[in-house]
SENU-30671 format. One line per 3 residues: number of its first residue (from 1); their letters; for each residue x, y, z of C-alpha. Coordinates in Angstrom, 3 decimals. Example, Ala and Ser with C-alpha at 12.3 -4.5 7.8 and 13.67 -1.06 7.14 Angstrom:
BEGIN
1> as> 12.300,-4.500,7.800 | 13.670,-1.060,7.140 .
This chain:
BEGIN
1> xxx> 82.649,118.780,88.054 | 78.962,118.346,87.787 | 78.716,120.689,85.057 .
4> xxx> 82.094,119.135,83.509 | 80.173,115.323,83.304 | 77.220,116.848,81.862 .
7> xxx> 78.653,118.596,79.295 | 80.657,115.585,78.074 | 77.765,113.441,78.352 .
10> xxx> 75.345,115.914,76.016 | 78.050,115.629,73.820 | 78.344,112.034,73.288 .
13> xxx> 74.726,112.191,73.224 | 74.997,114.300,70.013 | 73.916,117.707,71.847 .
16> xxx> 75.988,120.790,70.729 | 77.194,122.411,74.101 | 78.884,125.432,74.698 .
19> xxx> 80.659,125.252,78.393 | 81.830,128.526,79.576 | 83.422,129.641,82.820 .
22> xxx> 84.073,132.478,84.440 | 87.624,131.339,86.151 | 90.815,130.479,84.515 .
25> xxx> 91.112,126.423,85.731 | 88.606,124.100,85.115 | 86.303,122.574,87.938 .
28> xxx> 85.513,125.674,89.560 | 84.289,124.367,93.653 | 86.303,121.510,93.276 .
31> xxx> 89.304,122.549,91.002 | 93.179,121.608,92.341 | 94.718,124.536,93.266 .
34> xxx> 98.434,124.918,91.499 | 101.157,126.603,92.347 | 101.145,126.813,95.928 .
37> xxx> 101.559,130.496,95.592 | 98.098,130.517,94.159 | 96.566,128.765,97.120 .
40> xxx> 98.471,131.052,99.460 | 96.366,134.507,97.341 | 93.600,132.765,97.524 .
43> xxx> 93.259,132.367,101.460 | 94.672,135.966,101.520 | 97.529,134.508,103.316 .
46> xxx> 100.333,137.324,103.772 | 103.533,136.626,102.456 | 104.545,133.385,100.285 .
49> xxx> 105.187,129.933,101.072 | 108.283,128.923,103.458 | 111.405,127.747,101.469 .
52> xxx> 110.747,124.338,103.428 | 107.563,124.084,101.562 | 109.497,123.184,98.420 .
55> xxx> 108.657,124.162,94.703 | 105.026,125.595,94.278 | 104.898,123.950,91.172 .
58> xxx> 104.856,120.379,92.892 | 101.493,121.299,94.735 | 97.938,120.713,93.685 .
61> xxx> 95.804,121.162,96.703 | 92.341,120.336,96.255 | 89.713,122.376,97.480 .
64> xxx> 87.115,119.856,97.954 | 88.333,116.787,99.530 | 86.981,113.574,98.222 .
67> xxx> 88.132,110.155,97.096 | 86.465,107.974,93.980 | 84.455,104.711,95.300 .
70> xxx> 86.560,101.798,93.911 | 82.867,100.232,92.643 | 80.821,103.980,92.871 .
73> xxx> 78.915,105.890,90.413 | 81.840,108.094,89.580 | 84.456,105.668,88.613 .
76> xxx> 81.433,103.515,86.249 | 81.093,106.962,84.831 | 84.231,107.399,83.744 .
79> xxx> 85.148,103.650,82.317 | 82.194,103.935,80.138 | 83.006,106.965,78.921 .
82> xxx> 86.556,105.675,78.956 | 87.733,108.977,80.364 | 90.135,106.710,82.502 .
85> xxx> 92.812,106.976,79.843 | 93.370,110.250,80.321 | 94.083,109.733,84.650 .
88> xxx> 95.970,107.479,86.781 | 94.507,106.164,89.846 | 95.988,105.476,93.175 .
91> xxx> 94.338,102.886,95.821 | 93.596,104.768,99.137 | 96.065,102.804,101.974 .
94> xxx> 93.208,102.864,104.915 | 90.114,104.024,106.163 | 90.241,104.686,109.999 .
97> xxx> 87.554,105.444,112.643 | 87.639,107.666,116.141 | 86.041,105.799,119.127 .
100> xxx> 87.280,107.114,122.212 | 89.632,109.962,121.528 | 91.654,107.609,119.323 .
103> xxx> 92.087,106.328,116.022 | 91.364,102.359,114.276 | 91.102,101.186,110.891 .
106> xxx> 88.265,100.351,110.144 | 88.598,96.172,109.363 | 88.938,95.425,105.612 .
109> xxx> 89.240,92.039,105.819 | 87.419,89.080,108.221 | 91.125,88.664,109.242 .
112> xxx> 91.458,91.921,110.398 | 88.049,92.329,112.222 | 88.946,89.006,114.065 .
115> xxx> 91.945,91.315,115.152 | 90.819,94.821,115.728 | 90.404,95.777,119.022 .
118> xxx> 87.172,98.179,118.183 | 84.919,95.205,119.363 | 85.416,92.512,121.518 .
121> xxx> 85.240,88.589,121.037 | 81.163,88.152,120.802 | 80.716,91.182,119.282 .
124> xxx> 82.911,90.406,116.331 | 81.436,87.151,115.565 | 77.883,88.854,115.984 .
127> xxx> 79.280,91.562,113.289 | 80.499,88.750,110.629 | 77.178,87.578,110.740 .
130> xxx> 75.700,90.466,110.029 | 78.351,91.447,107.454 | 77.489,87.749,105.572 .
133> xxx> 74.004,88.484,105.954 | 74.601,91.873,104.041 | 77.097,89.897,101.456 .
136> xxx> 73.734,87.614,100.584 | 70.767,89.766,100.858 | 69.893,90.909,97.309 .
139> xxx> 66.385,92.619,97.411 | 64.998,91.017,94.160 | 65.124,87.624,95.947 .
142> xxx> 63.193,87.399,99.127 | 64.423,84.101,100.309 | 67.744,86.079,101.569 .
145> xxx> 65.514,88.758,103.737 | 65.302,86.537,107.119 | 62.324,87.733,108.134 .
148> xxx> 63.541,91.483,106.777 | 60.937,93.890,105.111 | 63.830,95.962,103.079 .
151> xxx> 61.265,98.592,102.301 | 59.881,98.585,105.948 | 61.914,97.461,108.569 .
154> xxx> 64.482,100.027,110.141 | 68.218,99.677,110.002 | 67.713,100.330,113.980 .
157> xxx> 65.559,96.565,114.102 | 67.942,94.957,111.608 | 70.828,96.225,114.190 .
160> xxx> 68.517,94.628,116.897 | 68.197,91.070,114.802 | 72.070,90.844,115.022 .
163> xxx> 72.310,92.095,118.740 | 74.866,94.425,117.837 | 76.336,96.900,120.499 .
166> xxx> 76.257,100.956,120.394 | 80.324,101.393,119.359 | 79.457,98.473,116.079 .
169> xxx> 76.470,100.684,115.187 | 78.123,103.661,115.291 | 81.223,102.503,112.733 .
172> xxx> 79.002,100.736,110.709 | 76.713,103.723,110.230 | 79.451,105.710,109.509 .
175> xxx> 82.497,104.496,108.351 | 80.899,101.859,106.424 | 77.485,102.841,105.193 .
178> xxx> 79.089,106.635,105.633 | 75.628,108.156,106.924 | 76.675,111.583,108.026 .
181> xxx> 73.985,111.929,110.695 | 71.784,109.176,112.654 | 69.040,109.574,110.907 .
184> xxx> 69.394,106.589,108.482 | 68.476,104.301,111.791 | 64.667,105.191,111.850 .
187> xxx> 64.107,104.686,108.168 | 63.670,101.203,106.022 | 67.075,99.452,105.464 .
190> xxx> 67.414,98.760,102.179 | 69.437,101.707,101.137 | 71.853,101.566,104.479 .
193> xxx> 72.423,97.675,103.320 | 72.900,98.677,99.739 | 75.647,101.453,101.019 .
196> xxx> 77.430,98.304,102.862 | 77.230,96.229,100.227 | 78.661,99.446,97.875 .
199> xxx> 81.532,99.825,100.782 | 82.682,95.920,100.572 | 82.423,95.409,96.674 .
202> xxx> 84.523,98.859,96.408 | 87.115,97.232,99.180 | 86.891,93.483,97.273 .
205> xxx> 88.556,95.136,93.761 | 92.015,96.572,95.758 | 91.785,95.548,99.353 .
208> xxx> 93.161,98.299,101.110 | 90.655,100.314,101.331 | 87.152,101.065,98.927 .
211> xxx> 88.385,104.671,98.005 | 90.908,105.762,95.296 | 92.231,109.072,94.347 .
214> xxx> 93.691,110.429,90.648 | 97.205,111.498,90.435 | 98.011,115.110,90.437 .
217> xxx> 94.619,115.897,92.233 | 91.170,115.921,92.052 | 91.487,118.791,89.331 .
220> xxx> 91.982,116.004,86.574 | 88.203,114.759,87.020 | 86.768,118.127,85.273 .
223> xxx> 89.942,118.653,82.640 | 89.033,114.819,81.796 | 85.261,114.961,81.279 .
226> xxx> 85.916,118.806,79.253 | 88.340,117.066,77.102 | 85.621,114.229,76.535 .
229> xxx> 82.872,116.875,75.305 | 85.679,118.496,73.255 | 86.451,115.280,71.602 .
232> xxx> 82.757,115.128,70.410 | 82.390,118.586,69.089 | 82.087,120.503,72.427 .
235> xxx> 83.280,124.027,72.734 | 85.214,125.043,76.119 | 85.930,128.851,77.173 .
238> xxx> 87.446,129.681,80.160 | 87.941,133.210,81.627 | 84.664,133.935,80.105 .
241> xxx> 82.298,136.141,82.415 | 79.137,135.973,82.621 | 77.221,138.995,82.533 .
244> xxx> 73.053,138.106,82.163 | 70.988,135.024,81.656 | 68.404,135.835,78.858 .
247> xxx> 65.259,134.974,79.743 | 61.889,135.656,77.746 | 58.416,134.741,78.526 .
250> xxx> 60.029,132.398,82.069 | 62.486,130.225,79.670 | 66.513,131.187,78.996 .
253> xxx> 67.188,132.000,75.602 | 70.365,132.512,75.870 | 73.697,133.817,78.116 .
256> xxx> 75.355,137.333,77.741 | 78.858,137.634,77.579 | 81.416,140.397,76.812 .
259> xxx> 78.620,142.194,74.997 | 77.503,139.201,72.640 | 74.878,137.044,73.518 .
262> xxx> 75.556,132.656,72.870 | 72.004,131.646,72.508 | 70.627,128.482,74.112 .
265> xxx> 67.690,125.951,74.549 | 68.677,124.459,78.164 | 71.654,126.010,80.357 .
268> xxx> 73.032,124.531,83.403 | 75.137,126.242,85.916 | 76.231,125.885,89.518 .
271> xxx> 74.544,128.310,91.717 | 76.495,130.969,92.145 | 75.009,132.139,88.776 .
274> xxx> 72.101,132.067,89.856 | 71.612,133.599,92.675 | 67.884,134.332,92.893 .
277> xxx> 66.935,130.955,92.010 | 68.132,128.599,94.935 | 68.233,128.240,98.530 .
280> xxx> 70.777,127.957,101.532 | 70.420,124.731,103.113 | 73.640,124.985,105.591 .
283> xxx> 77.246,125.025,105.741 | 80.501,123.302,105.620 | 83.639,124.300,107.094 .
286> xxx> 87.003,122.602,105.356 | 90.592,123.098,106.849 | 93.445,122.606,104.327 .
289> xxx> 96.232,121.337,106.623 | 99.714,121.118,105.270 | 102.220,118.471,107.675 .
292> xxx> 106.071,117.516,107.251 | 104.731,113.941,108.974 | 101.762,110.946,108.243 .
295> xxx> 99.129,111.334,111.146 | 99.725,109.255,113.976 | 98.228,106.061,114.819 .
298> xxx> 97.846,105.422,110.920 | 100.685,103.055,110.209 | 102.316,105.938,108.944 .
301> xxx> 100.266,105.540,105.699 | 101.054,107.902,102.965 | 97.221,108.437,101.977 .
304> xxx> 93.432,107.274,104.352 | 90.524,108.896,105.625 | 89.578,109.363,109.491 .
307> xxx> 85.875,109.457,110.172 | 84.816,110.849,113.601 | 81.160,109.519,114.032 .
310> xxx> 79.215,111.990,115.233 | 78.295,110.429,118.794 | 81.950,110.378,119.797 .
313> xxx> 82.178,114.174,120.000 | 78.560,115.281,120.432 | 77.720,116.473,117.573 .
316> xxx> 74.728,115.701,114.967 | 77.271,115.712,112.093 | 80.147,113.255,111.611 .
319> xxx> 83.739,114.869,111.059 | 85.980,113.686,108.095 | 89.625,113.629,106.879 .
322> xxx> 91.233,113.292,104.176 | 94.735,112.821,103.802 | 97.207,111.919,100.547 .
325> xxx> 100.688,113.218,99.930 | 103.649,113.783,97.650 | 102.998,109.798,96.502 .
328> xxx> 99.762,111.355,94.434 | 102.082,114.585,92.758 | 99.861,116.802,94.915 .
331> xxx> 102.373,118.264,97.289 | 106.006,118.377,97.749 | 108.689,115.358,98.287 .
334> xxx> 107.906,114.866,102.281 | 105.026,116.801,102.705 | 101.077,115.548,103.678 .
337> xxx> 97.732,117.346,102.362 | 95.157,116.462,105.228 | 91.728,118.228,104.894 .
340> xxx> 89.065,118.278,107.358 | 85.424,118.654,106.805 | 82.172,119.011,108.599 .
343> xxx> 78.327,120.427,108.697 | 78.454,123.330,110.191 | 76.197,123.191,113.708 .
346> xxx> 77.175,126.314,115.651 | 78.238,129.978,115.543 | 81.928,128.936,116.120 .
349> xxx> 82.739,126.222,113.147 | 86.528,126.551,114.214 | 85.531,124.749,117.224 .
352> xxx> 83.533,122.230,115.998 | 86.564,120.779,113.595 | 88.967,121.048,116.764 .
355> xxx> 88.569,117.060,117.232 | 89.777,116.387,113.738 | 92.773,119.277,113.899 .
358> xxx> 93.941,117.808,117.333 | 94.924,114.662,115.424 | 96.992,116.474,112.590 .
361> xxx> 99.331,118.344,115.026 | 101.725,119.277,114.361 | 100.354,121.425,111.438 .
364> xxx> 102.818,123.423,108.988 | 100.030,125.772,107.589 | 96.060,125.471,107.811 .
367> xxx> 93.717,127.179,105.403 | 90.037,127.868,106.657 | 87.257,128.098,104.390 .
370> xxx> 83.636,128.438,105.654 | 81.279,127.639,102.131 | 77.201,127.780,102.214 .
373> xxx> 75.567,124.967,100.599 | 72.954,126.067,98.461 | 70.074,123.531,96.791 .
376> xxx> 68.165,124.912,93.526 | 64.404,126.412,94.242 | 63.972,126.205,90.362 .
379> xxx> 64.084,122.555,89.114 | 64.365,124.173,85.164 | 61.055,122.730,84.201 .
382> xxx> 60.289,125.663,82.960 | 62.886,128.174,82.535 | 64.851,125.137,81.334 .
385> xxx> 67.532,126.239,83.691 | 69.496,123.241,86.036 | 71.394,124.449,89.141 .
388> xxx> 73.714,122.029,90.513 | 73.527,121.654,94.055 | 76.911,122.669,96.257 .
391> xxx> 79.577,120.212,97.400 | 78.362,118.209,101.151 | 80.819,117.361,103.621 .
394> xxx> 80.791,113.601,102.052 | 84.094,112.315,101.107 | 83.132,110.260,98.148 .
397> xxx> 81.430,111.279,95.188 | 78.225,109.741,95.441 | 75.904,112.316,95.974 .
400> xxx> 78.059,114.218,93.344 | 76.774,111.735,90.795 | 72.884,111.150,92.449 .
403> xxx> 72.985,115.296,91.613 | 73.957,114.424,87.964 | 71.751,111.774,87.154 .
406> xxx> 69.119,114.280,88.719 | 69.611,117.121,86.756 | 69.901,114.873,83.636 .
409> xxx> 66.275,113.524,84.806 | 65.028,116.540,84.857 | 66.773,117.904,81.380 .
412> xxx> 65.940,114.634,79.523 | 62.699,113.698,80.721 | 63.831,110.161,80.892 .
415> xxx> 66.005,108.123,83.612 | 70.005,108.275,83.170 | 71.015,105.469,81.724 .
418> xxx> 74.964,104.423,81.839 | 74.883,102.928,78.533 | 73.831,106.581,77.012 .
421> xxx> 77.718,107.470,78.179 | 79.819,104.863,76.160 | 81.763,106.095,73.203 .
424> xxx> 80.427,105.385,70.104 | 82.801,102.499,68.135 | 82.872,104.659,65.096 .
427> xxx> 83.407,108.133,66.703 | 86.924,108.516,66.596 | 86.589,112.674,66.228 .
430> xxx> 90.880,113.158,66.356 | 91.442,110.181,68.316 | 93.098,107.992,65.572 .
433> xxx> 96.169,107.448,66.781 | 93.970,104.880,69.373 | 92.750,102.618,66.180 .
């Protein structure tokens, strides 16, 4: 996907890209897998999908699970490169948090934290406060700080200032400002209250929830950006294989395919091309769970996302799941996609999910993948080559787009700049049937 955005952006920008890959779908880590079959080969799985399981055809399983933020990077991205016409958008119906060994939504509205039984009476009027507070405080106008140094005082003081208990800190950390460890509390709070502020603007524009999800899977995102970069002169090859990256005197000249060589000035690739060039920084198990039922405790909602803070099971790491269903064309009439994600901590990942599984049972079929995360060692400065980093555990797409506007730092020597995405008015490039 990275690579997708990037390559449609350089081509608004008037760059003449090239985007090869070595598989046969687009979006490589984070393509929609389709027909079931497929997914089945993939996870070596004997045998082929149940009868009950429907047609494979009506499947598109991600293999990354993550939702859009309703006011996030990602979803600016693509209305300014008005990639939105070519996807359809679905509002997430809930986000829900574990305290306890069960399962509440996390409150939306002021109505339904005056209602939800994850705090009680004092606590919940000590929480609006702070939740108004957050609403106000706009760090270019100091009169809204209370006594707050955004660039020095820690989230765990601001906490303090609003007296607010260990259970509030931990959904607010995590469900709301979706930290994935505790380390956020020791550091200066400006960001954490920026990521609330992100959460409730995203949750003001549908009101269910702050996440949203395309139709027919995640897999849409790269097909949408590659058909942007074709529109302006980009050229797309799939099952292309990549046999060398040319490199002379430090700098890539160009990559070797099938015996010819497409020469280049800058190349950027995930890093699985590049092997020798980046670093493992940890792991992340995911669980593809397939269920004939919506998980309990949810309202029976057809689509949400469970967050297990990390404190309630022990761990450093929070857990997350992600659930849609047939509603999104993603799986069969009947049928639930829930994915579960985490950090890997331990020698026995299987384990460390267990939480997250115990609240899908019964589960139909689970697929286990185990993926190392890998961060460049070469920022391209030189060699002019840009790794993208590998997918987190997150379940949004922010620090997707943090790695794009990174890379494009680093390529461009200058800040990204949203306005550098919009369309043109007089590019039309086979797109006149829109006039």
């Amino acid at each position: 996907l990275q690579e997708c955005i990037l390559s449609g952006i350089m081509s608004v920008n008037g760059k003449k890209v090239l985007h090869m890959d070595r598989n046969s779908y687009y979006g490589g880590e984070s393509a929609s897998i389709t027909p079931l079959e497929d997914l089945y080969k993939r996870f070596n799985l004997p045998g082929t999908p149940p009868e009950s399981m429907g047609r494979g055809r009506d499947w598109n399983v991600d293999l990354i699970p993550k939702f859009l933020m309703a006011n996030g990077q990602l979803v600016k991205m693509l209305l300014y490169t008005e990639v939105t016409r070519y996807l359809d958008f679905k509002v997430i119906e809930g986000s829900f948090v574990y305290k306890g060994g069960k399962i509440y939504k996390v409150p939306s509205t002021e109505a339904e934290a005056l209602a939800s039984s994850l705090m009680g009476l004092f606590e919940k009027r000590r929480f609006r406060k702070f939740l108004v507070y957050v609403a106000n405080f706009d760090e270019n106008d100091p009169r809204t700080f209370e006594g707050v140094d955004p660039k020095k005082t820690t989230m765990r003081d601001v906490y303090k200032k609003f007296d607010l208990g260990q259970d509030v800190i931990d959904f607010t950390g995590h469900a709301l400002a979706l930290y994935r460890t505790d380390d956020y509390l020791d550091q200066p709070c400006q960001e954490t209250i920026n990521r609330i502020k992100l959460y409730s603007e995203s949750l003001a524009r549908y009101g269910k929830s702050p996440y949203l999800y395309p139709l027919y899977g995640l897999g849409e995102l790269p097909q949408g950006f590659a058909r942007l970069s074709a529109i302006y002169g980009g050229t797309y090859m799939l099952n292309k294989p990549i046999e060398e990256i040319v490199i002379e005197n430090g700098k890539v000249v160009g990559v070797k395919s099938e015996g010819e060589v497409a020469r280049c000035k800058q190349l950027i690739c995930d890093p699985s091309y590049v092997s020798d060039r980046v670093t493992k920084v940890g792991q992340v198990i995911r669980v593809i769970c397939i269920l004939s039922h919506p998980i309990k405790n949810t309202n029976d909602a057809n689509s949400c996302q469970i967050i297990i803070p990390q404190n309630q099971v022990n761990r450093k790491s929070d857990i997350y799941v992600c659930m849609i269903s047939s509603a999104h064309n993603v799986a069969a009439q009947g049928k639930y996609i829930a994915i579960a994600s985490t950090t890997v901590e331990t020698a026995e990942p299987e384990k460390e999910i267990k939480p997250a599984l115990d609240l899908l049972e019964p589960i139909e079929q689970k697929f286990v993948s185990i993926s190392d995360l890998f961060a460049p060692t070469d920022l391209g400065t030189e060699s002019q080559i840009f790794i993208s980093r590998t997918y987190d555990a997150t379940t949004h797409f922010e620090t997707t787009c943090d790695d794009i506007k990174d890379i494009y730092k680093r390529m461009m020597g200058s800040e990204f700049d949203f306005e550098e995405m919009k369309r043109k008015k007089n590019d039309i490039y086979g797109e006149e049937e829109q006039q």
